[in-house]
LUMTOR-87734 format. One record per residue: residue in three letters; y, x negated, z negated of N, C-alpha, C in turn. Coordinates in steps of 0.2 Angstrom, whole numbers, padded with zeros to 4 digits, m for minus. Layout:
BEGIN
atom aa Ala; nnorth Y; neast X; nup Z; canorth Y; caeast X; caup Z; cnorth Y; ceast X; cup Z $
...
//
This chain:
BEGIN
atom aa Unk; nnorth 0232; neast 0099; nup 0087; canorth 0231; caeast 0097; caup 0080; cnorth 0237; ceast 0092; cup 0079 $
atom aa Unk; nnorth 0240; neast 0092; nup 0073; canorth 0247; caeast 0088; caup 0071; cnorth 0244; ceast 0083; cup 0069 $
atom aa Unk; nnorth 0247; neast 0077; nup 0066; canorth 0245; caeast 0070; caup 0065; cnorth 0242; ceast 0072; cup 0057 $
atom aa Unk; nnorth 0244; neast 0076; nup 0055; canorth 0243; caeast 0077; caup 0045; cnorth 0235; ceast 0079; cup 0046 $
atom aa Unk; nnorth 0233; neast 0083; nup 0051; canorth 0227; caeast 0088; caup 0051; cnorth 0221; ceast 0080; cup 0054 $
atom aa Unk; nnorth 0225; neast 0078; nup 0060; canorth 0222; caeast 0074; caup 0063; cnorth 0218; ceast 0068; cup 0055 $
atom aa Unk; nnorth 0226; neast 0066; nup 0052; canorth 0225; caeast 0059; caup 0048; cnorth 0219; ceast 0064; cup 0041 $
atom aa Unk; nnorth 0220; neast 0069; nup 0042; canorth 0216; caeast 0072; caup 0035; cnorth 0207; ceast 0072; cup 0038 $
atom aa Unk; nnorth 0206; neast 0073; nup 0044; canorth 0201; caeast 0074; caup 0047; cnorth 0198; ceast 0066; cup 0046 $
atom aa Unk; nnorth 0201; neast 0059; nup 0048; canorth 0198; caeast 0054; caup 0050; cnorth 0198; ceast 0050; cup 0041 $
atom aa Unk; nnorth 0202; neast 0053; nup 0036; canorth 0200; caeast 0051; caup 0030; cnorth 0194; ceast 0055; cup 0026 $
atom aa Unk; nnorth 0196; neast 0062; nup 0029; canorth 0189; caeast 0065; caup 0025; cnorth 0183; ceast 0061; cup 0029 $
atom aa Unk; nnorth 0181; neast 0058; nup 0036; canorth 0177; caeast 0056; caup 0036; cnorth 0175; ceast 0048; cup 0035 $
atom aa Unk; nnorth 0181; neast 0044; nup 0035; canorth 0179; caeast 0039; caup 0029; cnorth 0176; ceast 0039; cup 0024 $
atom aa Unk; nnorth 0180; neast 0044; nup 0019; canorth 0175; caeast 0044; caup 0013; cnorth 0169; ceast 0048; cup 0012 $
atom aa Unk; nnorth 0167; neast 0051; nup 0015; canorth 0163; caeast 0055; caup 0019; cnorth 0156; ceast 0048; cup 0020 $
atom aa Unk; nnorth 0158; neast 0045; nup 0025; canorth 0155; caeast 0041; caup 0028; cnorth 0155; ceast 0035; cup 0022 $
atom aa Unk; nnorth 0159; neast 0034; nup 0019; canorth 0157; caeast 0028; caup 0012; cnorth 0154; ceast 0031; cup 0008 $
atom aa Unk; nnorth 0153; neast 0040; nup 0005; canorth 0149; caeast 0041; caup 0000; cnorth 0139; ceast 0042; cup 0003 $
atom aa Unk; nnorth 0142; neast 0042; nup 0011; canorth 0134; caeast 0042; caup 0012; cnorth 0131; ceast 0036; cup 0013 $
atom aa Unk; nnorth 0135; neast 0033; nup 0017; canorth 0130; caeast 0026; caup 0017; cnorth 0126; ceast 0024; cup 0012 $
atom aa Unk; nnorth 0129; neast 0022; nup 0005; canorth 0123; caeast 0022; caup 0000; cnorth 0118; ceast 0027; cup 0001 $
atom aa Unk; nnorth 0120; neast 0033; nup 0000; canorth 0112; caeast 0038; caup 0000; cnorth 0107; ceast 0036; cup 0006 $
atom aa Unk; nnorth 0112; neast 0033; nup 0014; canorth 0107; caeast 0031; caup 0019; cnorth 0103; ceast 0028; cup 0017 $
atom aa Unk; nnorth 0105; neast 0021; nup 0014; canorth 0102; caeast 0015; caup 0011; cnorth 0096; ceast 0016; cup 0008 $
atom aa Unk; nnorth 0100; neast 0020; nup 0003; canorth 0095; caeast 0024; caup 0000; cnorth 0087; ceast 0027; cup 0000 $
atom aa Unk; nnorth 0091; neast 0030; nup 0005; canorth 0084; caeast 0036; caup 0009; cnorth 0079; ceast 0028; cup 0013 $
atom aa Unk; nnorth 0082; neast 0024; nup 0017; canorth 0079; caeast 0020; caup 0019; cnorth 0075; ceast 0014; cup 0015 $
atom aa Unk; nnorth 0078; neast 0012; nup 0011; canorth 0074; caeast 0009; caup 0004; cnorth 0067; ceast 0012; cup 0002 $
atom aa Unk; nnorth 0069; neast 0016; nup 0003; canorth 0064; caeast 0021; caup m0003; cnorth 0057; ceast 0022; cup 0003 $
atom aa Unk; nnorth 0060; neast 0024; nup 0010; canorth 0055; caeast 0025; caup 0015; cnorth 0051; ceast 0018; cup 0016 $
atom aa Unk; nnorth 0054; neast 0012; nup 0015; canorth 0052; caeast 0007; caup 0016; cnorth 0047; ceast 0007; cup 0012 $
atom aa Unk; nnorth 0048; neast 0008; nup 0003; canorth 0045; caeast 0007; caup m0003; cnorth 0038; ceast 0013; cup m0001 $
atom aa Unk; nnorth 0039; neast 0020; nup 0003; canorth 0034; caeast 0023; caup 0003; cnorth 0030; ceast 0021; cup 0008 $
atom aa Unk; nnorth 0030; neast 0017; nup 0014; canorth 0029; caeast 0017; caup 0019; cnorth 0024; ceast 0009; cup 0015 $
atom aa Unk; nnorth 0025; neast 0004; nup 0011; canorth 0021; caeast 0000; caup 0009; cnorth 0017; ceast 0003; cup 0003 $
atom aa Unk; nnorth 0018; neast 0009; nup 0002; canorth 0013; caeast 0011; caup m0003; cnorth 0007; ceast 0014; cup 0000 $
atom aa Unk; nnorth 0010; neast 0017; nup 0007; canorth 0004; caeast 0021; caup 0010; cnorth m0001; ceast 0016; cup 0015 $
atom aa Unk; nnorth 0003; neast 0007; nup 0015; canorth m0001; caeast 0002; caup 0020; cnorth m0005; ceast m0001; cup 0012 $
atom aa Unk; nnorth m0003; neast 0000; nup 0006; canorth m0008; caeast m0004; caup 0002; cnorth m0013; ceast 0001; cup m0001 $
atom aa Unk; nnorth m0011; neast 0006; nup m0002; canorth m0017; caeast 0012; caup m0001; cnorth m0022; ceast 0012; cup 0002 $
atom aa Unk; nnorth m0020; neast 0011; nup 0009; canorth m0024; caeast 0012; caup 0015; cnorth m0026; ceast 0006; cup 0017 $
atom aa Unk; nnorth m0025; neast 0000; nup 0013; canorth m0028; caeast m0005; caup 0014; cnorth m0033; ceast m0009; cup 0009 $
atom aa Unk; nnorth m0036; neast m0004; nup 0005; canorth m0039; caeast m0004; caup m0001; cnorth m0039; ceast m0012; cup m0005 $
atom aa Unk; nnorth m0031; neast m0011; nup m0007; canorth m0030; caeast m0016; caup m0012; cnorth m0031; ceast m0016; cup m0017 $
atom aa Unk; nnorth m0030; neast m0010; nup m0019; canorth m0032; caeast m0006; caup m0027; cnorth m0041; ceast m0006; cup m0029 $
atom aa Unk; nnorth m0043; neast m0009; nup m0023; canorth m0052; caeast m0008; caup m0022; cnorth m0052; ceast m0015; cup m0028 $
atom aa Unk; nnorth m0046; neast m0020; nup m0025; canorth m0049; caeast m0027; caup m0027; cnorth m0044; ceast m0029; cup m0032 $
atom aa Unk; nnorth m0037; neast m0025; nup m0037; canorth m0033; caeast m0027; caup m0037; cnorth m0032; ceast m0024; cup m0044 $
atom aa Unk; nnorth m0035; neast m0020; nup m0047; canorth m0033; caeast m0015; caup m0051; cnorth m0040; ceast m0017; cup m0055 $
atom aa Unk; nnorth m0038; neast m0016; nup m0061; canorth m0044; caeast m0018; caup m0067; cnorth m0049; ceast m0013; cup m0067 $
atom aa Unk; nnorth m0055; neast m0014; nup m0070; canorth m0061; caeast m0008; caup m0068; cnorth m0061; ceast m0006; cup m0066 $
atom aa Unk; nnorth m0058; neast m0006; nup m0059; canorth m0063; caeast m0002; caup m0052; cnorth m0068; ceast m0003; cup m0050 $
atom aa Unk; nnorth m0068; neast m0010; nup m0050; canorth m0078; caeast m0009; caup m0049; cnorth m0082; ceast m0009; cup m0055 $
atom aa Unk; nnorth m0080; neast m0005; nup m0060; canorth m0084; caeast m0003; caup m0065; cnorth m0083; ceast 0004; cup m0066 $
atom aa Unk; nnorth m0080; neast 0007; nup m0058; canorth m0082; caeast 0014; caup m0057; cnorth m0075; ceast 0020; cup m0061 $
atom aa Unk; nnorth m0071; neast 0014; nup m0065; canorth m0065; caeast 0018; caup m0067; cnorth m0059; ceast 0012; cup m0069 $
atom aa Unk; nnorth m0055; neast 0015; nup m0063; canorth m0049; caeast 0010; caup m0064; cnorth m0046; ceast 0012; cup m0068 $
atom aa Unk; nnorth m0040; neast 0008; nup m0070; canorth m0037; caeast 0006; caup m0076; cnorth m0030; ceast 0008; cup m0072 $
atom aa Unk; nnorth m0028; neast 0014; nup m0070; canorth m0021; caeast 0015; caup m0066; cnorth m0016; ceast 0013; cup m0070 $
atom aa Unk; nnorth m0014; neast 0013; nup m0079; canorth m0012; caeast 0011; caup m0081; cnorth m0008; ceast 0003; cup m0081 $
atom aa Unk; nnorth m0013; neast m0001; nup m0078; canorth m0013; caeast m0008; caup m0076; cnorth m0015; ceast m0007; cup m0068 $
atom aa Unk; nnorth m0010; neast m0001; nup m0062; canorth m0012; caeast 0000; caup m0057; cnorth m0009; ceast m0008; cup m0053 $
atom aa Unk; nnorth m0016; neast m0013; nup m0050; canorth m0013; caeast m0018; caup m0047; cnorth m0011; ceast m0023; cup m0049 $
atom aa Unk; nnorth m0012; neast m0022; nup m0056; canorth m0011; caeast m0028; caup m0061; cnorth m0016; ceast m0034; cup m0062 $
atom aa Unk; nnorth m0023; neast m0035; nup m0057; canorth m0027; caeast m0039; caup m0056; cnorth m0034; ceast m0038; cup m0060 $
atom aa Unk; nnorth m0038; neast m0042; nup m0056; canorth m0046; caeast m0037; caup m0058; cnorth m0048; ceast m0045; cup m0063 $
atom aa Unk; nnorth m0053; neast m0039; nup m0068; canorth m0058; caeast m0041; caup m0073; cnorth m0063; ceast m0044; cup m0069 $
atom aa Unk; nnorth m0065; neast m0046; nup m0061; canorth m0070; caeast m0047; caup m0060; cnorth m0067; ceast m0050; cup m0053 $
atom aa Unk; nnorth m0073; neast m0055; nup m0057; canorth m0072; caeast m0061; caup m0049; cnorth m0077; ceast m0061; cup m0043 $
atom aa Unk; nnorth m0077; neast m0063; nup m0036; canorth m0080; caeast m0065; caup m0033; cnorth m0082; ceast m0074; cup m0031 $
atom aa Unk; nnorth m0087; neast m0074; nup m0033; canorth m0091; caeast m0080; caup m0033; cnorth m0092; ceast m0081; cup m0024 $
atom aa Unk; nnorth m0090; neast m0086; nup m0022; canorth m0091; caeast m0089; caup m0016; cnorth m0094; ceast m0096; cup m0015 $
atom aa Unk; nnorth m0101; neast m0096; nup m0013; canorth m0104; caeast m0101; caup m0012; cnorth m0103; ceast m0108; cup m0011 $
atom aa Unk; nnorth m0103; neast m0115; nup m0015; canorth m0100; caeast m0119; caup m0014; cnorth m0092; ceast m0118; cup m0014 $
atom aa Unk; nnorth m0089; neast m0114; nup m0016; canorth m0080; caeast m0113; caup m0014; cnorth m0079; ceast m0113; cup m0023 $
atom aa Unk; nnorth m0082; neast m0109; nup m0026; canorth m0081; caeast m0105; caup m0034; cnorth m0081; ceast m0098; cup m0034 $
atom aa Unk; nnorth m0077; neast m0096; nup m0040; canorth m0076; caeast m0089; caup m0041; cnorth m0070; ceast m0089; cup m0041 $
atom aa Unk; nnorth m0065; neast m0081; nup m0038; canorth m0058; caeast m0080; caup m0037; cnorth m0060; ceast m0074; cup m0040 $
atom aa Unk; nnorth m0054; neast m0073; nup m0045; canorth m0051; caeast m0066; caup m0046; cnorth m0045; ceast m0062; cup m0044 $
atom aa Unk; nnorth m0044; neast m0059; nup m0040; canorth m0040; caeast m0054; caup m0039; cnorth m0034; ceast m0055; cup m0041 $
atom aa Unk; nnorth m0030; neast m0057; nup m0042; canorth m0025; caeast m0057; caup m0045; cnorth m0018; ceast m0051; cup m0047 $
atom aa Unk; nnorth m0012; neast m0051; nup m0051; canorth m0010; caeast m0048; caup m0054; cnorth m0003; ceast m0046; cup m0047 $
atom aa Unk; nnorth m0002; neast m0040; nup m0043; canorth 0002; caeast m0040; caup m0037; cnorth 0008; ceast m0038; cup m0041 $
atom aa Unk; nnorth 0008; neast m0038; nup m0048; canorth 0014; caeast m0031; caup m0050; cnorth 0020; ceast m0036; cup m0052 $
atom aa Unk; nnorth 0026; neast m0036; nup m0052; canorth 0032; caeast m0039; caup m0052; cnorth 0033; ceast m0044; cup m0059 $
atom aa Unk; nnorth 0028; neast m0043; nup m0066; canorth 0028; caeast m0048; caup m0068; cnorth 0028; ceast m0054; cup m0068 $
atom aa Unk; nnorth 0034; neast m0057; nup m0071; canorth 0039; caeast m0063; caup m0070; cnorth 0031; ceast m0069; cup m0073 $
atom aa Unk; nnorth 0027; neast m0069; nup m0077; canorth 0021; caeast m0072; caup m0080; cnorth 0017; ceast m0072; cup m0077 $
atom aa Unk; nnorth 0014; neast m0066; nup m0076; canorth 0006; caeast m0066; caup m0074; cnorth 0007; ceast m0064; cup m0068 $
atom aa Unk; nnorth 0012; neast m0061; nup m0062; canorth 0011; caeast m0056; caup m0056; cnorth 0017; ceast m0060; cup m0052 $
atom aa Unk; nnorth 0020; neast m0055; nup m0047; canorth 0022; caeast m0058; caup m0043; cnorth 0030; ceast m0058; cup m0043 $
atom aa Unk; nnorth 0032; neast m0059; nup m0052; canorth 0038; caeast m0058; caup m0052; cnorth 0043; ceast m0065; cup m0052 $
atom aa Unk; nnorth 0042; neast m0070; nup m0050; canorth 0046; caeast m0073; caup m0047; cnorth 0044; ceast m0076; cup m0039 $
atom aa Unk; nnorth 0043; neast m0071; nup m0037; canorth 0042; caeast m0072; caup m0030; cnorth 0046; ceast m0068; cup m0027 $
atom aa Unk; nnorth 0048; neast m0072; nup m0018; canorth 0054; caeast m0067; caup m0016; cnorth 0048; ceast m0062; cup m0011 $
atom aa Unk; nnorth 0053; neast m0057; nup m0007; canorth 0050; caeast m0054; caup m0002; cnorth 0047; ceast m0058; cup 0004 $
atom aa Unk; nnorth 0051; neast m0064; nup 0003; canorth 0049; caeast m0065; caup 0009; cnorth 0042; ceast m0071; cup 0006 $
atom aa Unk; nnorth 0041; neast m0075; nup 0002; canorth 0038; caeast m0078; caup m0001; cnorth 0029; ceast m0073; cup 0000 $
atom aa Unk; nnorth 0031; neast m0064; nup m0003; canorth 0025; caeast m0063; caup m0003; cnorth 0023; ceast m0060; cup 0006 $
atom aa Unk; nnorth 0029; neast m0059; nup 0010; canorth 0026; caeast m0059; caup 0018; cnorth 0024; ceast m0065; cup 0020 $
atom aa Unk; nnorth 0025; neast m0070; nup 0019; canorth 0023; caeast m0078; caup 0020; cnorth 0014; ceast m0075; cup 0020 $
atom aa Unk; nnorth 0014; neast m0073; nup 0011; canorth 0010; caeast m0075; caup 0008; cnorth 0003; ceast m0071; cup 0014 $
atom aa Unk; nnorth 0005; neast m0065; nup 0015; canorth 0002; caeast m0061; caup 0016; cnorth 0000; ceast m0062; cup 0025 $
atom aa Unk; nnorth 0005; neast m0065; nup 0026; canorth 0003; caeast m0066; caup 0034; cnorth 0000; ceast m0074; cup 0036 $
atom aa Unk; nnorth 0000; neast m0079; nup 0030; canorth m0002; caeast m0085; caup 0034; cnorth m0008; ceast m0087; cup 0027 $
atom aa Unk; nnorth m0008; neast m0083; nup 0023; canorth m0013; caeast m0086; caup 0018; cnorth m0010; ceast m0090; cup 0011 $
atom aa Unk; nnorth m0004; neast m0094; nup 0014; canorth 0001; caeast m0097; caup 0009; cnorth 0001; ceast m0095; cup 0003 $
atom aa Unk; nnorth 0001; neast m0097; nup m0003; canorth 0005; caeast m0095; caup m0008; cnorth 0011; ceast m0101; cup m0009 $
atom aa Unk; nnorth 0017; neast m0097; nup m0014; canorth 0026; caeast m0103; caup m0013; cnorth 0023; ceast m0110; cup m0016 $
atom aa Unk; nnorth 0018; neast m0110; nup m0022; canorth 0018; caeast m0116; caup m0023; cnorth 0009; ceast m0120; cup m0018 $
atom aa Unk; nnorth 0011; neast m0119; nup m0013; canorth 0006; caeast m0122; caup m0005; cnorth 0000; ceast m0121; cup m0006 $
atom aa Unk; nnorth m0005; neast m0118; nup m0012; canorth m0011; caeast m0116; caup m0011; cnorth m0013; ceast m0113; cup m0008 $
atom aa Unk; nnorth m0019; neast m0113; nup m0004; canorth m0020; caeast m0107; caup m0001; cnorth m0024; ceast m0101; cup m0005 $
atom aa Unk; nnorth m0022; neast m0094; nup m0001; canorth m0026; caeast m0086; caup m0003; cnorth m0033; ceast m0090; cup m0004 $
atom aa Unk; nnorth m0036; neast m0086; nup m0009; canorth m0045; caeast m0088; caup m0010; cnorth m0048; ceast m0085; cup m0004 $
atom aa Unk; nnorth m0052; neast m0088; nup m0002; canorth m0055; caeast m0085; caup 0005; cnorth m0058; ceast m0078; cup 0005 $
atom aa Unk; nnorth m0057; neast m0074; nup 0001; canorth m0060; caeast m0069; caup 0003; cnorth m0055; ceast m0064; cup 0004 $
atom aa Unk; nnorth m0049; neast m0066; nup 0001; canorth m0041; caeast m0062; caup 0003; cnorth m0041; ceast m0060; cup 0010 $
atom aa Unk; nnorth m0042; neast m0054; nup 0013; canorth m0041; caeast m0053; caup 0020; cnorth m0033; ceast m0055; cup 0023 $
atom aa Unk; nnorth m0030; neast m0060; nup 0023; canorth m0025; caeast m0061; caup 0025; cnorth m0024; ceast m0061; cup 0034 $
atom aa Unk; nnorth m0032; neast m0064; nup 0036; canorth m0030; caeast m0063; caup 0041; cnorth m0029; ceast m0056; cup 0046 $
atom aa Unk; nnorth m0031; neast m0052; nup 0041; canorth m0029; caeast m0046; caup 0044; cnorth m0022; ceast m0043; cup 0046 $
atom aa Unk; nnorth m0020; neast m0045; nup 0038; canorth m0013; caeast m0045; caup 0037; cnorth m0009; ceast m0045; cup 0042 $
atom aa Unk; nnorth m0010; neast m0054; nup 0044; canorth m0006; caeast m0057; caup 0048; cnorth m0006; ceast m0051; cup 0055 $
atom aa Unk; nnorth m0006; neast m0047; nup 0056; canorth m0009; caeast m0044; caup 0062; cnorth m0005; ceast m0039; cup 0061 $
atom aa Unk; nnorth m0001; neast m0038; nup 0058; canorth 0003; caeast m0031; caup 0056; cnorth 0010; ceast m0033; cup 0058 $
atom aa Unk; nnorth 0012; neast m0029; nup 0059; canorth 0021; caeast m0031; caup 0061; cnorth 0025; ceast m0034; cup 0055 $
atom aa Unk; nnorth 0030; neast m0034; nup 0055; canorth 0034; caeast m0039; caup 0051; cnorth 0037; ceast m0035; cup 0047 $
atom aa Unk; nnorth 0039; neast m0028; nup 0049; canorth 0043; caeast m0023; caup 0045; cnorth 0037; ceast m0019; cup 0040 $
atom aa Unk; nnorth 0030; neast m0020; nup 0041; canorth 0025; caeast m0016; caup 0038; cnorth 0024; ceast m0021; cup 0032 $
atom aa Unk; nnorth 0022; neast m0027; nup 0033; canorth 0023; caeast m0033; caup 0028; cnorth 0027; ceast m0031; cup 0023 $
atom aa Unk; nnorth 0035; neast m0033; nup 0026; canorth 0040; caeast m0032; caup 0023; cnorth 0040; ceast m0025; cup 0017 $
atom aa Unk; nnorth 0036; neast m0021; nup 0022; canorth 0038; caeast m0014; caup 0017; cnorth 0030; ceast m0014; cup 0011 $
atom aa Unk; nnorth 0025; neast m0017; nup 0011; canorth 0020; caeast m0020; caup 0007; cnorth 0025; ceast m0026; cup 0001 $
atom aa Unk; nnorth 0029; neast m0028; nup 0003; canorth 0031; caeast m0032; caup m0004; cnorth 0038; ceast m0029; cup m0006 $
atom aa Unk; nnorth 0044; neast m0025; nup m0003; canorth 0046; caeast m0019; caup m0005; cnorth 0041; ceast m0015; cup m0012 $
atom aa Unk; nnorth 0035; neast m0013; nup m0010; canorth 0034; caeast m0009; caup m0014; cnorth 0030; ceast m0010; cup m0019 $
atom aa Unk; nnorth 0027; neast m0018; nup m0018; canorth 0024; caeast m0024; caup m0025; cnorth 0030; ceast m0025; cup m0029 $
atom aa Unk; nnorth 0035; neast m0025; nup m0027; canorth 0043; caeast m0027; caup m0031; cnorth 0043; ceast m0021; cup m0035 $
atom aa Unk; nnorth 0041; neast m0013; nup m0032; canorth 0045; caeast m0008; caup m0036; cnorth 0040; ceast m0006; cup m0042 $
atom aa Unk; nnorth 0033; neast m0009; nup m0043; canorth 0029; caeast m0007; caup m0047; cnorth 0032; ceast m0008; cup m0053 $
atom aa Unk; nnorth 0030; neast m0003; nup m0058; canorth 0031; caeast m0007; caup m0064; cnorth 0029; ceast m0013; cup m0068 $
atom aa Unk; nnorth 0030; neast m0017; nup m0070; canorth 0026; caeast m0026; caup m0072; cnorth 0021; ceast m0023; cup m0076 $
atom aa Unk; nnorth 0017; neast m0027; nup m0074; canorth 0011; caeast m0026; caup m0079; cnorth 0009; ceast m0034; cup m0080 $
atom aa Unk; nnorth 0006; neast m0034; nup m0088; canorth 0008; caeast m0041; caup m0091; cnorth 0000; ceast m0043; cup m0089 $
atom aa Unk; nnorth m0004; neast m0045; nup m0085; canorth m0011; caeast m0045; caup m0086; cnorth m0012; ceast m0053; cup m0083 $
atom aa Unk; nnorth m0015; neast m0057; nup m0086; canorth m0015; caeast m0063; caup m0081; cnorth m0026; ceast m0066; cup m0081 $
atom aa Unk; nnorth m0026; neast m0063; nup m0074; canorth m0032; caeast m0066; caup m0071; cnorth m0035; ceast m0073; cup m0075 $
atom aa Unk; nnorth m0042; neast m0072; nup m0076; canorth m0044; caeast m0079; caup m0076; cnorth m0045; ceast m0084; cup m0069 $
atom aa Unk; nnorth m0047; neast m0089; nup m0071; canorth m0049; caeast m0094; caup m0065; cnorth m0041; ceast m0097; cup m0061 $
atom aa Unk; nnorth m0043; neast m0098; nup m0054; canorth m0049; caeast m0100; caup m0052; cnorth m0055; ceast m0104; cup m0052 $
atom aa Unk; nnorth m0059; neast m0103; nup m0053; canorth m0064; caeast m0110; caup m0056; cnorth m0069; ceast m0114; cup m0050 $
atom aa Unk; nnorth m0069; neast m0120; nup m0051; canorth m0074; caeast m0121; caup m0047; cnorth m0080; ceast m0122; cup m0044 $
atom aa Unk; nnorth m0084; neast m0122; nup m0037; canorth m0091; caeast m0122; caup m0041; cnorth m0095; ceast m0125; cup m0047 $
atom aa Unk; nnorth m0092; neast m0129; nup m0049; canorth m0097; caeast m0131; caup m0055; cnorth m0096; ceast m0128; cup m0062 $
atom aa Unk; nnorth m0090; neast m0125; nup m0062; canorth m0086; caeast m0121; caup m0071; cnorth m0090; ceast m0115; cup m0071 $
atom aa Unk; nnorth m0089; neast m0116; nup m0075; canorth m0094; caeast m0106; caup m0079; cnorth m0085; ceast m0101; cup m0078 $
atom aa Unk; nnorth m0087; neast m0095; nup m0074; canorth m0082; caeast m0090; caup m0076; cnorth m0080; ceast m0088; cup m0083 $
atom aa Unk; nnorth m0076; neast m0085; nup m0083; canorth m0076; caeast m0080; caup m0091; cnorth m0076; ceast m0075; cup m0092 $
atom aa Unk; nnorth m0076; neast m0069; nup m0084; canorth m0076; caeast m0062; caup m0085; cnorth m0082; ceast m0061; cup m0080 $
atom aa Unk; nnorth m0082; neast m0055; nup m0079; canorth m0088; caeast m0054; caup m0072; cnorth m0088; ceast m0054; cup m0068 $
atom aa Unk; nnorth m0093; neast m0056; nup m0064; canorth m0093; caeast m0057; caup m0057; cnorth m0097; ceast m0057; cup m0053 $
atom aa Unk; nnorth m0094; neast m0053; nup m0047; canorth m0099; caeast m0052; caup m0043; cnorth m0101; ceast m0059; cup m0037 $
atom aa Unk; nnorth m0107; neast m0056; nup m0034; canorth m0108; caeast m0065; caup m0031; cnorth m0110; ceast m0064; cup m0024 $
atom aa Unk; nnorth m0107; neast m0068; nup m0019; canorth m0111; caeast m0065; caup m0012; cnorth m0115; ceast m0070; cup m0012 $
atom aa Unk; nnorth m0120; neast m0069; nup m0009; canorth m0129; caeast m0073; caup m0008; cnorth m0128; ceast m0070; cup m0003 $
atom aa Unk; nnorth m0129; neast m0077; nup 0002; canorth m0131; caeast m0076; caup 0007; cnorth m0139; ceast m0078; cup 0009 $
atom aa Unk; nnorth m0141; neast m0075; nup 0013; canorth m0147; caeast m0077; caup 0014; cnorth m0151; ceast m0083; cup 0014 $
atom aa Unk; nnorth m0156; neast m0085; nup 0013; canorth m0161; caeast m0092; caup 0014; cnorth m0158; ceast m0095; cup 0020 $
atom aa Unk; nnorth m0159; neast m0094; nup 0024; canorth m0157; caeast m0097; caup 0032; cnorth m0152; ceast m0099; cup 0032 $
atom aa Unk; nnorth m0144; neast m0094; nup 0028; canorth m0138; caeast m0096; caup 0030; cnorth m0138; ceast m0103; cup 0026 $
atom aa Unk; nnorth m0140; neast m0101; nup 0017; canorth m0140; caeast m0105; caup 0014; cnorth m0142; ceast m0114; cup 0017 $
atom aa Unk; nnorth m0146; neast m0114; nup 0020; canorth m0148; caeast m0119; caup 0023; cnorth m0145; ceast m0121; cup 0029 $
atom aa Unk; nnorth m0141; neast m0117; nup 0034; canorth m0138; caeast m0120; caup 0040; cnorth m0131; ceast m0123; cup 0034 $
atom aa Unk; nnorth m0127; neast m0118; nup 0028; canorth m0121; caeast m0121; caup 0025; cnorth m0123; ceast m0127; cup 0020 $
atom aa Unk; nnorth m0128; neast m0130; nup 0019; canorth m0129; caeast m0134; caup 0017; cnorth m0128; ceast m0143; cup 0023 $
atom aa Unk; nnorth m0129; neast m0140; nup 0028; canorth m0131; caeast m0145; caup 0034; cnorth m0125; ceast m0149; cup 0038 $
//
């Protein structure tokens, strides 16, 4: 092989090699973005996340945009679901990736609230760091949806949407009052 063939071989695969990188990137992006779609699917966030679901027909259109129905927790108040979709107002559009794997692994929200206790976060925290990461990949790629949750209210405030309420039994009621 002469040097011209040689040098023509190692520039075809530079450019070769700098036109694919992008598409790697790419293809890897993208797997990340599928790979947190298939951990929030399967981790029935669309159950508590997505508007009238629990009145038996969600609102896909506002897929994860935050529910119309709160859960009332005893002594604590009612929490509503809030809005996951990239909305810079109502959702988690100024929030970074790492802000919502914070959020997701320690219960944190960026400005030090904590999740309303019925967010399973602790389950979260129990996932690897690259599945987290691929769950707010894919809250980032959704389309924004403008919707902003009511509350959250205390126990003594009146809600303003619906709400479901857990009741615990007589006996618990009595040992959580003690």
């Amino acid at each position: 092989m002469n040097r011209y063939t040689a040098l023509g071989i190692a520039v075809a695969t530079f450019v070769a090699g700098g036109m694919l990188l992008p598409l790697i990137n790419s293809a890897a992006a993208e797997s990340q973005v599928e790979r947190g779609k298939y951990l929030v699917n399967s981790s029935l966030c669309t159950d508590c996340h997505t508007p009238d679901y629990f009145f038996g027909k969600p609102d896909m259109d506002r897929y994860l945009g935050g529910s119309n129905v709160g859960f009332e927790l005893p002594g604590l108040g009612t929490f509503y679901p809030p809005n996951l979709t990239p909305d810079p107002e109502t959702g988690l559009g100024k929030w970074s990736t790492e802000e919502i794997v914070t959020a997701l692994q320690t219960g944190k929200r960026p400005d030090g609230r904590e999740l309303a206790p019925i967010m399973p976060w602790r389950a979260f925290s129990k996932l690897k760091h690259e599945d987290v990461t691929a769950i707010a990949a894919f809250l980032k790629s959704l389309p924004p949806v403008s919707h902003k949750v009511p509350g959250p209210f205390g126990p003594s405030e009146k809600p303003t949407e619906f709400v479901m309420k857990v009741v615990p039994p007589e006996t618990a009621q009595n040992t959580a009052q003690n």
